[in-house]
C-alpha positions in Angstrom: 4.0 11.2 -9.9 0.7 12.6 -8.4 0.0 16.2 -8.2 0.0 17.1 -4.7 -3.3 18.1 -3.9 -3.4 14.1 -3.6 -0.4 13.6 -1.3 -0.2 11.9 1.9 -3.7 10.1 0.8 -2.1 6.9 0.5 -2.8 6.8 -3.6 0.8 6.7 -4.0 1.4 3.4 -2.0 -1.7 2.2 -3.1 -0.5 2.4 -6.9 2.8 1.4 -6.7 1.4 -1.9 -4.7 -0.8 -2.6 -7.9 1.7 -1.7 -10.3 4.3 -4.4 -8.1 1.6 -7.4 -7.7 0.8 -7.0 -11.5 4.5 -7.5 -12.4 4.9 -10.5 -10.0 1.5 -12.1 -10.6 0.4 -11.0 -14.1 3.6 -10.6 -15.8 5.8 -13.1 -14.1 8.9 -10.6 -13.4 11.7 -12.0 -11.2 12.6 -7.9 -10.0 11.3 -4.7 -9.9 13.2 -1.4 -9.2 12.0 2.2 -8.4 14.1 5.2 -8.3 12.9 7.7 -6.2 15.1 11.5 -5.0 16.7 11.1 -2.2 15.1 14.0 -0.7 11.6 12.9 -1.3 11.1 11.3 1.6 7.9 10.3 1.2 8.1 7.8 -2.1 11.0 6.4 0.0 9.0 5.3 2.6 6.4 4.2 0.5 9.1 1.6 -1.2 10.1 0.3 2.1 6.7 0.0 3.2 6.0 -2.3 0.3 8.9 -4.2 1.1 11.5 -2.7 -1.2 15.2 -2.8 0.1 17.5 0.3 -1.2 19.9 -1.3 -3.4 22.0 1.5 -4.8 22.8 5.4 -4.3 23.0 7.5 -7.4 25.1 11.0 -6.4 24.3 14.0 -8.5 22.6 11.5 -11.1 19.9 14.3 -11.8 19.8 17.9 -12.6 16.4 19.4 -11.7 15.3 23.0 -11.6 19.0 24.2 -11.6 20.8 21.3 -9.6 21.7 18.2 -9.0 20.2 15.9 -7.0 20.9 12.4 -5.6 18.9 9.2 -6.6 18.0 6.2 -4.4 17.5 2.7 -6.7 14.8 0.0 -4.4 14.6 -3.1 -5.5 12.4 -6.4 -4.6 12.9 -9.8 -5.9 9.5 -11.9 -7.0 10.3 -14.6 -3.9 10.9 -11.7 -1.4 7.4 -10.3 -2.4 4.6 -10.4 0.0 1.9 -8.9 -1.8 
């Protein structure tokens, strides 16, 4: 999460390509996931920029300031990865 006097600076896309190439490169991982609100548009895009394909839709898997909210699961394999 990043408090939103930093949004739409490109940290969020910048960390979440680190935290991806570490897993592949570094850590060997075969897949990564990310579940972002479906309603948050934003961190969305940012996992399709990356590459990320939605993979699964979560209805009313979270309750958040009084209701519940849809999640989106991404997901990249290690050989789909561009870095």
């Amino acid at each position: 999460m990043l408090a939103p006097e930093f949004w739409g600076e490109g940290h969020g896309t910048e960390a979440s390509w680190l935290l991806t190439t570490y897993a592949f490169e570094e850590r060997r991982i075969h897949r990564m996931e990310a579940v972002a609100v479906d309603e948050n548009t934003d961190s969305c895009r940012i996992w399709e920029k990356l590459g990320f394909c939605q993979g699964g839709h979560l209805k009313e898997a979270a309750y958040h300031q009084g209701r519940y909210m849809d999640l989106l699961i991404y997901a990249v394999l290690e050989e789909e990865w561009q870095g």
